[in-house]
C-alpha positions in Angstrom: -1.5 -23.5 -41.6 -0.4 -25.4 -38.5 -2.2 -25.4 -35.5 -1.3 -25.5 -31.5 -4.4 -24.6 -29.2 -2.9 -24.0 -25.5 -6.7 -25.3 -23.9 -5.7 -28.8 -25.5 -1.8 -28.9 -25.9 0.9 -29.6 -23.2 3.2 -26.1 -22.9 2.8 -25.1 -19.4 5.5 -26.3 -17.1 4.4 -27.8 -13.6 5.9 -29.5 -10.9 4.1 -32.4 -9.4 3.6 -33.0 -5.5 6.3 -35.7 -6.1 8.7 -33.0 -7.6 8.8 -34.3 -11.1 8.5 -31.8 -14.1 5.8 -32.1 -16.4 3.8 -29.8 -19.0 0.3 -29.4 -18.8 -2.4 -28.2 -21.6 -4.4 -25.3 -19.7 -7.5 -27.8 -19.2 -5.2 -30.1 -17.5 -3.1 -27.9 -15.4 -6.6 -26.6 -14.0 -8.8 -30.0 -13.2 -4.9 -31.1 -11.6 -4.1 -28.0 -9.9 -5.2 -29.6 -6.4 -2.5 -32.6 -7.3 0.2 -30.2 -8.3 2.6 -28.2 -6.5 3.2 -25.2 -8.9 4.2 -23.8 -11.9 7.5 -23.8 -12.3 9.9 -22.5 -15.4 13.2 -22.0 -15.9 12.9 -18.3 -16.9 11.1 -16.7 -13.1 9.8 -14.4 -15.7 7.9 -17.4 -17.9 6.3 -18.5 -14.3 5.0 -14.9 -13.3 3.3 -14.5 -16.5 1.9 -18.0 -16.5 0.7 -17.6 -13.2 -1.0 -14.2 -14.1 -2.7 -15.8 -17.1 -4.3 -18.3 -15.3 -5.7 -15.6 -12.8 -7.5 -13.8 -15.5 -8.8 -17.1 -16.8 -10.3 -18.2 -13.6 -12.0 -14.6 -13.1 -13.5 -14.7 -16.4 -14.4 -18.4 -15.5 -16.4 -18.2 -12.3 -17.1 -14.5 -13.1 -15.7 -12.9 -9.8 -15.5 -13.7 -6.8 -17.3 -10.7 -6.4 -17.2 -11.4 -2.6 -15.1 -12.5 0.3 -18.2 -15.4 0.6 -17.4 -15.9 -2.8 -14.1 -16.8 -2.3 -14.4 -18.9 0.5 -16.4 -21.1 -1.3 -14.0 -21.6 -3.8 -11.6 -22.5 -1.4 -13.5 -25.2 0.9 -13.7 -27.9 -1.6 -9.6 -27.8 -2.2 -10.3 -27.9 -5.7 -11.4 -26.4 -8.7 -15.1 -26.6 -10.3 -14.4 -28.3 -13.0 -17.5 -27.8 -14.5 -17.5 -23.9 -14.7 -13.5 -24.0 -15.5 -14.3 -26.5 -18.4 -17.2 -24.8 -19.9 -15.1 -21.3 -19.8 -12.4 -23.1 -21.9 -15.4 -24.7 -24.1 -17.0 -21.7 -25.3 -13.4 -19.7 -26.3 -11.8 -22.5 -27.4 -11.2 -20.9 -30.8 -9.3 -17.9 -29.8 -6.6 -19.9 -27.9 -4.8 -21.4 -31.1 -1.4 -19.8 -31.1 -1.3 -19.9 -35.3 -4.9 -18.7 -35.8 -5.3 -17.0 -38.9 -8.2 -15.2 -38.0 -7.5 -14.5 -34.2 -4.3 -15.8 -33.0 -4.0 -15.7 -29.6 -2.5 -12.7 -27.9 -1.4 -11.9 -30.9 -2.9 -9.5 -34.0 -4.5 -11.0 -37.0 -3.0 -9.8 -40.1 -0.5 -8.0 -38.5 2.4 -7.3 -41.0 5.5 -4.9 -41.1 6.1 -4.7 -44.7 10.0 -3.9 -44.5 11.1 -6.5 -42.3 10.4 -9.1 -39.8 12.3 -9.2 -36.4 14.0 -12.8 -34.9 11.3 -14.6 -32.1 14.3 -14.4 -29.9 13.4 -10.5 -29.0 10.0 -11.5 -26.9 12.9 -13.4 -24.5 15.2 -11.5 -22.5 17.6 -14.3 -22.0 18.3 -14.3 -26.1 20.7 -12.0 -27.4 18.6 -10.4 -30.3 18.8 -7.1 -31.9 19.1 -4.7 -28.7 18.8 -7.8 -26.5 21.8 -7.3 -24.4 23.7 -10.7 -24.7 23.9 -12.2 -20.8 22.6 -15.5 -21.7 23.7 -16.7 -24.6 25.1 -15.9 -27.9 22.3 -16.6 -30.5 23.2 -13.7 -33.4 20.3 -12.8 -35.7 22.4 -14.0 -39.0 21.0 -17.6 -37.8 18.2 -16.8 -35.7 17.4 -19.7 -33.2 14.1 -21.1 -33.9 11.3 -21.8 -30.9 8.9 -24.7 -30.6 5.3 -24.0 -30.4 5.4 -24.2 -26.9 8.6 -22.0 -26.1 6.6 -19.6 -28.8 4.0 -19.2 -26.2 5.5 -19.1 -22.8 7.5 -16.0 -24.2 5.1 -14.4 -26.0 3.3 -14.1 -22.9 6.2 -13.3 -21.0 6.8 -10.4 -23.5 3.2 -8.8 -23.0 3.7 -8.1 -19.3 7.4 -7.7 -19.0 9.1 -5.9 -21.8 11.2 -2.6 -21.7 10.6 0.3 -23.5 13.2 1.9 -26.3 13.8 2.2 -29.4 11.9 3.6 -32.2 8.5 2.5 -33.8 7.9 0.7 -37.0 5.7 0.9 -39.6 3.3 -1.9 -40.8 -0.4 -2.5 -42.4 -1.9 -0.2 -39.0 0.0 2.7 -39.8 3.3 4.2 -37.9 3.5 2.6 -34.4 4.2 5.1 -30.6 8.0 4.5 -29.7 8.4 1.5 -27.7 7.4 1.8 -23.6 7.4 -0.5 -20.7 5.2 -3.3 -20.1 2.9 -3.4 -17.2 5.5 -5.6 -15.0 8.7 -3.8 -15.8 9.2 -1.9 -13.4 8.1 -3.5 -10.1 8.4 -7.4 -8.2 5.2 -9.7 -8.5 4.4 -10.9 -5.2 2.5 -13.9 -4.8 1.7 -15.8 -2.3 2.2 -19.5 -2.0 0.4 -22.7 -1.0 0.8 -26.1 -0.6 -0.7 -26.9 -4.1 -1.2 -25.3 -7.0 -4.8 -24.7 -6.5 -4.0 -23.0 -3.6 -1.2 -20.6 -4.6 -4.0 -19.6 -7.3 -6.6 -18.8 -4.8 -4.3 -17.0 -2.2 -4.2 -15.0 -5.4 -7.4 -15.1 -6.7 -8.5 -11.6 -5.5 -12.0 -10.6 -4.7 -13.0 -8.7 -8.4 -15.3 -6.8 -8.7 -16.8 -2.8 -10.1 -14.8 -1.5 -7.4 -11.8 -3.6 -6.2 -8.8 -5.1 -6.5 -8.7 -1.7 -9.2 -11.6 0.2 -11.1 -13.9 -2.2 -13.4 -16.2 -1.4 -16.0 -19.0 -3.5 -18.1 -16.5 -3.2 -20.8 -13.8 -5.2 -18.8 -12.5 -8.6 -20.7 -9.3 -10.5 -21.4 -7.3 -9.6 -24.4 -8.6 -12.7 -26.3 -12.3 -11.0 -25.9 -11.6 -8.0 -26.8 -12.6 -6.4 -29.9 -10.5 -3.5 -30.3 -7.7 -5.9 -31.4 -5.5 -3.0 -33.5 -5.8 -0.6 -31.4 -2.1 1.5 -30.6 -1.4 4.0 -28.0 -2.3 5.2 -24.5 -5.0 4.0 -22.4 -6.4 3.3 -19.2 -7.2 -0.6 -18.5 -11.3 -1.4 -18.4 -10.5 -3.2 -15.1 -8.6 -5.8 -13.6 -9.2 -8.6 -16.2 -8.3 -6.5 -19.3 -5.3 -5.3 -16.8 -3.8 -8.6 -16.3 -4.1 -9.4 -20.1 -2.7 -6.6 -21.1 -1.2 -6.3 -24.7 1.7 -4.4 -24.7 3.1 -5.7 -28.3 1.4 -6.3 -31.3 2.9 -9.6 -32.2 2.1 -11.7 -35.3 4.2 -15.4 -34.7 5.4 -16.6 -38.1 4.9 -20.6 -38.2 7.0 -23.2 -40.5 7.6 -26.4 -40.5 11.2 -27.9 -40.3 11.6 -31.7 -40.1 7.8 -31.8 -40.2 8.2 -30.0 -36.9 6.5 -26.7 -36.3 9.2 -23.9 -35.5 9.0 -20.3 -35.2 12.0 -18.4 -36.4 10.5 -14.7 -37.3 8.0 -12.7 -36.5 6.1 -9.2 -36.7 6.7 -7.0 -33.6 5.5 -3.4 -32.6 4.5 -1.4 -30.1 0.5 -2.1 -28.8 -1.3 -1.1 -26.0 0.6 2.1 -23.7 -1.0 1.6 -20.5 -1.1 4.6 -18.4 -0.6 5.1 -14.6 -1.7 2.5 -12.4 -0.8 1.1 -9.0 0.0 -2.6 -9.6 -2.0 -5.0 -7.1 0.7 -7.6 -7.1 3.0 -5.0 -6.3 4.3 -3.8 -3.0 4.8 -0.2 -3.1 7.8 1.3 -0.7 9.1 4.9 0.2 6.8 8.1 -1.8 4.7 4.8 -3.7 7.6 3.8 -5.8 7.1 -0.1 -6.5 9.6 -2.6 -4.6 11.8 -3.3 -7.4 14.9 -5.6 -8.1 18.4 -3.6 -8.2 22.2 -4.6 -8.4 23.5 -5.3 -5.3 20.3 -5.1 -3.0 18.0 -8.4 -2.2 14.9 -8.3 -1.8 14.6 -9.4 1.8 15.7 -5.7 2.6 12.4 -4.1 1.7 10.8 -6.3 3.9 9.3 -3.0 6.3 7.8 -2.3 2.8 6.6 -5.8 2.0 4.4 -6.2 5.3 3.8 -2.7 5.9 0.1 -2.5 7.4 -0.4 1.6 7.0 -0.2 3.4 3.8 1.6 6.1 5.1 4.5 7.4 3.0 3.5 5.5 0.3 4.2 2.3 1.1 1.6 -0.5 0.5 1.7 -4.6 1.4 0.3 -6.4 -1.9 -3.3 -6.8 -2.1 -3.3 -10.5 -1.7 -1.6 -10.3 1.5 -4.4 -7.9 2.9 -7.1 -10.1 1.6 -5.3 -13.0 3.4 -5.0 -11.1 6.5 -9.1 -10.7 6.4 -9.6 -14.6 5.9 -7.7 -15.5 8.6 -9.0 -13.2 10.7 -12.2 -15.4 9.0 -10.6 -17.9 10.4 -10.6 -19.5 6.8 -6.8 -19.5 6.1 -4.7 -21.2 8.6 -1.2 -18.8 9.8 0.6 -21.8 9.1 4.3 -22.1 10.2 6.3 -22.4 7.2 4.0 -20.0 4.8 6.2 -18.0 2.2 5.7 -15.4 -0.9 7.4 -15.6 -4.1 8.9 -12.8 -5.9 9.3 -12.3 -9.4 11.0 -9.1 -10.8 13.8 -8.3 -13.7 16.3 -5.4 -13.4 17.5 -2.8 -16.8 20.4 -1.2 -17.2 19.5 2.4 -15.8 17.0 4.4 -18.3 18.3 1.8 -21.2 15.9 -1.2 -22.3 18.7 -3.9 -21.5 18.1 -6.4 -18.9 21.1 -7.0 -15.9 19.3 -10.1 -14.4 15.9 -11.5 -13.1 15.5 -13.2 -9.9 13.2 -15.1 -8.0 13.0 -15.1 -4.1 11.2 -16.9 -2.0 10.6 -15.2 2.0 9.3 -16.7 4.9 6.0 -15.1 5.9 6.3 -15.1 10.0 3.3 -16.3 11.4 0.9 -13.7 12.3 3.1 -10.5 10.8 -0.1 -10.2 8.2 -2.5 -9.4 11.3 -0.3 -8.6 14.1 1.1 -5.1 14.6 3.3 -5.9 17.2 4.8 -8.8 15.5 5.4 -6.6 12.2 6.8 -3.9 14.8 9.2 -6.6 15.8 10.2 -7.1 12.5 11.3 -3.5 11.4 13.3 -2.8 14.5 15.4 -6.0 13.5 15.3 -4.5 9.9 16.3 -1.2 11.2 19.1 -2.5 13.4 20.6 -4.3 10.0 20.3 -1.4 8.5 22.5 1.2 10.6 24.8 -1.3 11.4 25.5 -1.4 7.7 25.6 2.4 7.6 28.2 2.7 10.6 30.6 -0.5 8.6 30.4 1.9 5.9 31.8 4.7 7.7 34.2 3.0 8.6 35.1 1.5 5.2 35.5 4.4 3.6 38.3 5.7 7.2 40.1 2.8 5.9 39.7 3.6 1.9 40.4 6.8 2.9 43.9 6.5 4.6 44.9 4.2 2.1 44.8 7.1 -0.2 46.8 9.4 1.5 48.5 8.1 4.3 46.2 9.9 7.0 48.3 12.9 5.6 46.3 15.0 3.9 42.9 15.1 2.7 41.2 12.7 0.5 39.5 12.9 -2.7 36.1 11.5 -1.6 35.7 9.8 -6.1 39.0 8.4 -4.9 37.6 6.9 -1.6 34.2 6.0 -3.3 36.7 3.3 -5.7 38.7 2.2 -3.5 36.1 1.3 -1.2 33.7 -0.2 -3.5 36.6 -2.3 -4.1 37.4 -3.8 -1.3 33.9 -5.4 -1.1 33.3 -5.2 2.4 30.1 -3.6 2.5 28.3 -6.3 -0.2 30.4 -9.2 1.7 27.9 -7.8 4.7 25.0 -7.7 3.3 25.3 -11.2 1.1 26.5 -12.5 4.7 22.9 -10.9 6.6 20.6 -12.9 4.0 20.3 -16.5 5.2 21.0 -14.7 9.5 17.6 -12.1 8.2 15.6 -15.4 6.8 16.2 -17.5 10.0 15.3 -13.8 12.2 11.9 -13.9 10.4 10.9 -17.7 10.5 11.5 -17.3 14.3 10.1 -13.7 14.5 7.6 -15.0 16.5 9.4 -16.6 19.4 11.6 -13.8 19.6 10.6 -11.6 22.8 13.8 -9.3 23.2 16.1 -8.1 20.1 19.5 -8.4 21.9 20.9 -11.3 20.4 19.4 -10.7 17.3 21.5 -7.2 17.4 24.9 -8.6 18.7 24.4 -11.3 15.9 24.2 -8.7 13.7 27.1 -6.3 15.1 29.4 -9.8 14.8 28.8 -10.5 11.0 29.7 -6.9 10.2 33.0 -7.1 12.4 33.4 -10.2 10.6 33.1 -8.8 7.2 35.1 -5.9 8.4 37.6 -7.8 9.6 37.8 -10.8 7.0 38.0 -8.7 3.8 40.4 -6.3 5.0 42.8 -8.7 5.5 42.5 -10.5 2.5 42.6 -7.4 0.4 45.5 -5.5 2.2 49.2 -6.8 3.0 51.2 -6.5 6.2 53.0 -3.3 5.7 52.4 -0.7 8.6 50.0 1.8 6.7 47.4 -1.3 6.3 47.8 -2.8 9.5 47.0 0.6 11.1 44.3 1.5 8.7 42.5 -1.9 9.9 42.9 -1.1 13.4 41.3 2.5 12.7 38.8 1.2 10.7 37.9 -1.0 13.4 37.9 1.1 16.0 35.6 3.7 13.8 33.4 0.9 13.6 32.5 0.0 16.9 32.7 3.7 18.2 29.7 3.9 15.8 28.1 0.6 17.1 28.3 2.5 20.9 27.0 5.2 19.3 23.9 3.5 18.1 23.7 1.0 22.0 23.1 4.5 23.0 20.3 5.5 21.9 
């Protein structure tokens, strides 16, 4: 059987402090993390997962930090201890060979669906396979594209934590398998925060773990490479934190061959695991009645910013736990507000109650200096927010006045599906908000410096008559009915702006 043990062999992708791309075995990327700048992959997905992984092995590492003290001990020497890191890796060494017979890693040993196996392609989103949805590419199953070793691993671990649920369970050597469900990270944004290395992006995230926090935690708590209950199938509650982030969603057996006197994978065995049951995400921010800040067609990210930063937990809403342990350790005085700080978000979108994926996305946003411990500044910030926000509402008033006499020449009354189309079509209101993203990212960098939210309002007001303006015209002709629904249109609009100066 061929081997490939991720402690020893290069597979996950890093981008040095110079910017050049490089893959690191896990001992490497760990004793270099100080002289890296971060993990970096071309699927935003692959990163997430990678970074998540290498959370639960520093936990299990340096067992905690069970304390903020902890923690900031960890952090003053600017890198890792090698020694603890090292001898971690040492001792499980064994159960991190991708093609083990005997314990492959996240994977289960003699795993085996007798009628069939299923293309490698399904643990990645971006290949067309089976009920794959094909956005990426145009791999078909009749010649299933084969992955190297380390391709095998970044999306095997890609596919624990962010796989959609449907479609029916098989059967294989465990018995009939649940119905496939949702991995832990389909259905919210990771949110992590960033630092100037990769050592310190991994720390900003290294949360204080212990019985009680960042969730419940229990004696029984361990990675999915310690755990014992390896063929186990259906719904659970994770032991804690560790066993959270590790979490097997699949049961997946990789099927290794050699071509060229390469080692390929081309097939595999694939079935529902692990159905983990309710559980407030900690890299997660949580808007409106605790729903998670999730990626959708059409809306950016930056939007749910009130969400994001949110310092109560009233209505639900929640800031990620790694920006309210950050907010503690500066007030420590431990973590510098740098200007210039940022998060990174990681999330993928589905096609409505179906288990196709529309898109991923990774964004990065500016964290203001000061909006994790200052109130007033994070005040600031969802006035600005707010202002965006109606201004958009009263554009799209007055987008659908002009979809509307455009459907019946202001003569009689319009069929509001009719309006719906036609303004949707004209792409005004999505011309607005694409044209708000970079104004937004520039408002919070110098959030601040900003005392009074006038200008930041009449900037606003002026890329929504822009869009208004602009759009109409390029979408309507000169013929009187158009010309005079623009001018109505417009004069709906700013009506609704002196509506809102109002008040």
């Amino acid at each position: 059987m061929p081997t490939f043990n991720l402690i020893t062999e290069p597979w996950i992708p890093c981008i040095s402090m110079s910017g050049k791309p490089k893959e690191y075995s896990l001992w490497e990327m760990f004793n270099k993390a100080h002289e890296l700048k971060c993990i970096e992959s071309n699927n935003p997905l692959n990163t997430a997962s990678l970074y998540r992984l290498s959370l639960a092995i520093l936990h299990r590492a340096i067992q905690g930090p069970k304390t903020p003290k902890e923690w900031h001990n960890l952090w003053k020497p600017e890198k890792f201890n090698a020694l603890k890191v090292d001898e971690y890796l040492e001792r499980w060494e064994d159960l991190f060979d991708l093609f083990s017979e005997q314990a492959p890693f996240y994977q289960t040993a003699g795993f085996k669906i007798e009628k069939s196996s299923t293309p490698v392609t399904k643990l990645a989103a971006e290949c067309a396979s089976l009920h794959n949805k094909t956005l990426f590419d145009h791999n078909i199953d009749a010649f299933p594209k084969a992955f190297s070793p380390q391709e095998s691993a970044r999306a095997l671990i890609t596919a624990q934590m962010f796989s959609f649920g449907g479609g029916v369970g098989p059967t294989s050597n465990l018995g009939k398998h649940p119905n496939f469900t949702n991995s832990p990270l389909a259905s919210g944004a990771v949110v992590l925060l960033q630092g100037k290395s990769l050592f310190e992006t991994l720390l900003l995230n290294l949360l204080v773990y212990n019985k009680d926090t960042p969730i419940p935690s229990s004696e029984h708590d361990l990675p999915v490479w310690e755990r014992k209950d390896i063929n186990s199938s259906g719904a659970r509650t994770p032991d804690g934190y560790v066993d959270y982030l590790t979490w097997r969603s699949r049961h997946v057996r990789l099927i290794p061959e050699y071509e060229n006197k390469h080692v390929i994978v081309r097939q595999m065995y694939f079935a529902q695991a692990d159905i983990i049951k309710l559980i407030r995400d900690p890299m997660f921010g949580y808007r409106d009645k605790g729903k998670p800040i999730a990626l959708f067609p059409g809306k950016s990210l930056w939007r749910d910013s009130q969400s994001l930063f949110a310092f109560s937990e009233l209505e639900g809403k929640s800031r990620p736990i790694c920006f309210r342990q950050a907010a503690k350790f500066i007030d420590n005085d431990w973590i510098k507000p740098l200007k210039g700080m940022r998060c990174i978000i990681y999330g993928i979108a589905k096609d409505g109650t179906k288990a196709t994926p529309l898109f991923w996305r990774q964004e990065f946003l500016p964290i203001p200096k000061g909006i994790l411990t200052n109130e007033d500044l994070y005040s600031r910030l969802v006035n600005g927010l707010n202002w965006v926000e109606k201004v958009g509402e009263a554009l799209k008033k007055s987008v659908r006045k002009l979809a509307s006499i455009l459907v019946t020449d202001g003569i009689r009354n319009a069929d509001k599906k009719e309006v719906t189309r036609i303004a949707k079509s004209l792409g005004i209101y999505n011309h607005y908000w694409a044209s708000m993203q970079i104004p937004f990212l520039e408002f919070m960098v110098l959030l601040p410096e900003i005392d009074e939210l006038e200008d930041w309002k009449k900037q606003v007001v002026h890329i929504a008559d822009q869009s208004l303006k602009q759009k109409s015209q390029e979408c309507l002709g000169n013929f009187s009915r158009d010309l005079q629904a623009r001018v109505k249109a417009i004069r709906v609009f700013h009506g609704e702006i002196k509506k809102l100066n109002e008040h």
